[in-house]
N, C-alpha and C positions, 0 to 999 in steps of 0.2 A: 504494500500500500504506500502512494505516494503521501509526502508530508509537505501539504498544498501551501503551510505557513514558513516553510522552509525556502521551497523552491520560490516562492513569492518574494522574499528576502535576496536570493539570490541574482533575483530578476530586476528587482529593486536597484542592487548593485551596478550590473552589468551596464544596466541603462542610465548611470549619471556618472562613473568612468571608463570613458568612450576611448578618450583622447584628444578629441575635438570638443572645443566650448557649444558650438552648432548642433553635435548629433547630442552631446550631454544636455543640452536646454532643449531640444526632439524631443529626446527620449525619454527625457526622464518626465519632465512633465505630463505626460501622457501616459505614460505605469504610473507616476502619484494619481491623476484623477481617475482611470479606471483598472488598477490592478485588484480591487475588492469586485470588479461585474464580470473578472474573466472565470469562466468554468476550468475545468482540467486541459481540455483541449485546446482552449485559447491562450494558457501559458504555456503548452509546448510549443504551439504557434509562434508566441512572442519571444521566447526561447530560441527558437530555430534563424529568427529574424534579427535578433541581438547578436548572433555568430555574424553576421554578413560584414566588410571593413568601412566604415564610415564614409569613405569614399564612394562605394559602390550606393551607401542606403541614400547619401545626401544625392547625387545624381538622380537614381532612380525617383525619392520626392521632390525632385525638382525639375525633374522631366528632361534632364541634359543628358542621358544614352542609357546602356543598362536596361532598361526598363520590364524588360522580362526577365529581369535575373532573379528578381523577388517573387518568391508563389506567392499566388495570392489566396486570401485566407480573408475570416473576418479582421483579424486582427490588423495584417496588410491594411485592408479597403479605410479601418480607422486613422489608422498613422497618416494614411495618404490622405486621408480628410482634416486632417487636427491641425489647428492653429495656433499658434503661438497668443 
């Protein structure tokens, strides 16, 4: 059984030391507002989407190439929606 307050922690981490100030103020604000509405499979998802290099995520939401390198998932179709 996974230990959903763990991996939520972890996830938490992942997405505000990035590297970059850009993908850390993304990512992270966006697991603060909805890391309590994702089910199990939406933190694998965001998990999975957190491996990707800043490089590639900042392109792909900003529509400069890339752009099918990200699956897309719910999680994906949020990030790509989420404002600053």
């Amino acid at each position: 059984m996974i230990n959903k307050e763990s991996i939520k922690k972890k996830i938490f981490y992942k997405s505000i030391q990035r590297g970059t100030k850009e993908m850390d103020l993304l990512l992270g604000n966006i697991v603060k507002k909805y890391i309590n509405d994702f089910d199990n499979n939406d933190l694998v998802n965001l998990d999975k989407l957190l491996h990707f290099e800043d490089e590639d995520l900042h392109n792909w939401y900003f529509q400069n190439g890339k752009e099918n390198i990200i699956p897309k998932s719910k999680v994906s179709s949020m990030l790509k929606d989420f404002k600053l």
